[in-house]
Structures are given as structure tokens and as C-alpha cells.
N, C-alpha and C positions, 0 to 999 in steps of 0.2 A: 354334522357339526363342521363347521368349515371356520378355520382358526388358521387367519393370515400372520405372517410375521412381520412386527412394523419396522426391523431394520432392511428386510427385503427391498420393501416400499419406498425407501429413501436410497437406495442403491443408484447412481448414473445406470442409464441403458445399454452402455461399454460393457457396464463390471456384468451384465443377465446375460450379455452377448456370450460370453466366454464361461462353458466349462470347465468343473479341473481336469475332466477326461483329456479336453484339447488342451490343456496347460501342461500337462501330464505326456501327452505326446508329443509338443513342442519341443519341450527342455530333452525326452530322449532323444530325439534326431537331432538336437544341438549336440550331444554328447557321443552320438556317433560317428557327427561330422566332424567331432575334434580326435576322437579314433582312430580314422580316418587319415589326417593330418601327423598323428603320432605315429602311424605306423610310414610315413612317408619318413618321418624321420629318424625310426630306425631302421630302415632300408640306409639312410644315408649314413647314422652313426656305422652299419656295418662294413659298408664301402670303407670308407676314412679306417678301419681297424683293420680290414684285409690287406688297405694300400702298406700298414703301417707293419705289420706282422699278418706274415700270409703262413698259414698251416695246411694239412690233408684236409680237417675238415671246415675249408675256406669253401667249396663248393656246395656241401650238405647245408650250413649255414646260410647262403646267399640264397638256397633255393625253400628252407623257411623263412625266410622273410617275405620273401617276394608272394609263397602263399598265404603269408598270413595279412598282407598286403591284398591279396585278392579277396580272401574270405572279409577281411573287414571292409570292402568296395560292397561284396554282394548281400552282406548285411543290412550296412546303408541302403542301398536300392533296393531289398526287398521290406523294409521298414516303411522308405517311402510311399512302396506302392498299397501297402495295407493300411497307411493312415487317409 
């Protein structure tokens, strides 16, 4: 028994071209890329706080950022490569 759906059938060819799998992997690499972008800028909020009040652990700080700065780069790029 083969039971078509007639809202399918009136669909544009756009809306068949696109899954939600790829909708669905889109939107997360937009959201890693603004990760991304966020962790860029708290590298800078911590700069601006170190220049402002410098402590002992002004160093231990600068060097989680910067890795979490990396990690969220190899994220993105390893996201990329698997979609």
C-alpha cells in the first residue's frame, strides 16, 4: 500500500532539497562559530582585567583562557570536518 502525503506534493523543490539533519548541522556550526567569537572575547575581557588589577593568579588565568580559546578552535574544526 503506498500512501503519498499531499502536503509533501505541494512542497517547492528548495523545501525536499533540505533536511533537518542538515538544518540541524547548520544552525550548530553557526553556534560554534559564535563560540568561537565569544571565547575571543574573553581572552580580551581578561586582558582589560589583568591591565586593570594584576594578581598571582594573573598568569594561571591567561593560560585558561588561551586554552579554552584553543579547545573551542578544535572544536569548530573538528565539527567541520565531520559534517
Amino acid at each position: 500500500m503506498n500512501v503519498s502525503n499531499p502536503f509533501i506534493g505541494n512542497l517547492p523543490d528548495i523545501f525536499r532539497m533540505f533536511r533537518v539533519w542538515d538544518i540541524f548541522s547548520f544552525l550548530f556550526l553557526a553556534f560554534l562559530f559564535l563560540y568561537v567569537i565569544f571565547s575571543l572575547m574573553v581572552i580580551r575581557q581578561v586582558q582589560l582585567m589583568n591591565s586593570a588589577l594584576s594578581t598571582v593568579l594573573s598568569p594561571f588565568l591567561q593560560l585558561i583562557v588561551y586554552l579554552h580559546f584553543v579547545m573551542a578552535i578544535l572544536v569548530f574544526v573538528l565539527a567541520l570536518l565531520t559534517v
